[in-house]
N, C-alpha and C positions, 0 to 999 in steps of 0.2 A: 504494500500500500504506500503510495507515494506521501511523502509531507507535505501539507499544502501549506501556502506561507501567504496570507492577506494582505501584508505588508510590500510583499514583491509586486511591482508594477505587471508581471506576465502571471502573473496568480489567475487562474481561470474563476477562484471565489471574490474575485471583486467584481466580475459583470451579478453575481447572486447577490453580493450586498446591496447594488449599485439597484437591482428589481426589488429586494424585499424592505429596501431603505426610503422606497418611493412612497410619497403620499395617499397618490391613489392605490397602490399597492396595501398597502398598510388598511387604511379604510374598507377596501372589499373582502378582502381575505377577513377583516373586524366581522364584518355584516355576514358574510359569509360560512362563518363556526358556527354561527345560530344554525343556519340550516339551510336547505339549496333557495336559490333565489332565482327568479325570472330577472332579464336582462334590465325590463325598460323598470321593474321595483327597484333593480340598483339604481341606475343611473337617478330615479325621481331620489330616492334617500341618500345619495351621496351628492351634497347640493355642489354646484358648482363644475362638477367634473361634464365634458362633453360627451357627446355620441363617441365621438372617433375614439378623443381618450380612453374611456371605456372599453371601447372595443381593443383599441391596444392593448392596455394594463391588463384584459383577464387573457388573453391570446400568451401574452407574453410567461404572464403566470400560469397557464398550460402548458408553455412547451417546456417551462422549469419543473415541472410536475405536480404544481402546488393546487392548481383547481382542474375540476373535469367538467366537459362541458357536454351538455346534454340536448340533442334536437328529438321534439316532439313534433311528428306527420299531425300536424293542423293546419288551417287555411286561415291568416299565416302562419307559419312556420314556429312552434314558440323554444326558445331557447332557454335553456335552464342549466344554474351556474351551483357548483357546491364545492365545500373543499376537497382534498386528497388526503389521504393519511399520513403520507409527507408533509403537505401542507399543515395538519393538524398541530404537525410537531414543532409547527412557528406559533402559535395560534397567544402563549404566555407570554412571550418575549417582544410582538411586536404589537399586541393588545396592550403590555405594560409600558409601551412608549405613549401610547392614545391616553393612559390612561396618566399617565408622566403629566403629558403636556397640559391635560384640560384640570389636573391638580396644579401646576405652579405656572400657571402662564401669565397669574396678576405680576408674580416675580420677574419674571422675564418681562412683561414689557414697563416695571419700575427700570431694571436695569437696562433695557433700551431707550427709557425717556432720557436716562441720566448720562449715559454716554452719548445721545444725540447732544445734550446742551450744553456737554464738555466741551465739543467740537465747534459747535456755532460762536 
């Protein structure tokens, strides 16, 4: 089994960081653990993110192994999103960053007021 090294610029687990460190990455994969989800539920509850985006970030998180992506024969077509058991196995690590940010982010943007009015 080879070493992998994150730190090394040719480390093939920096393009994995570089997906599960994504916002919208992080958010679906969040919604996602609850249980499989239809396309256009994501997109309305994850506010902000677009069509395409979407459709990028869960493509991208299938071919890393982390969601499966399900089509159901209906008129239209419905598509349906749930995690992997790979996937699963992110589910505390990058939930406790969600859960990180929406606990200290009065903190963080104190300390963004105050180093903006350092600089001014």
């Amino acid at each position: 089994m080879q070493p992998w090294n994150a730190y090394s610029a040719a480390c093939p687990t920096r393009r994995v960081l570089d997906r599960i460190a994504d916002k919208w990455a992080v958010l679906a994969l969040g919604l996602l653990s609850q249980g499989p989800v239809r396309f256009n539920q994501l997109r309305r509850q994850i506010e902000g993110i677009s069509q395409k985006m979407l459709s990028q970030t869960l493509k991208n998180l299938e071919r890393d192994g982390l969601v499966h992506r399900k089509a159901i024969a209906t008129v239209p077509v419905t598509v349906e999103y749930s995690i992997t058991p790979l996937g699963r196995t992110l589910i505390d690590t990058i939930d406790g960053l969600r859960v990180w940010a929406e606990a200290h982010i009065g903190e963080v943007q104190k300390s963004q007021t105050r180093y903006d009015k350092a600089l001014a």
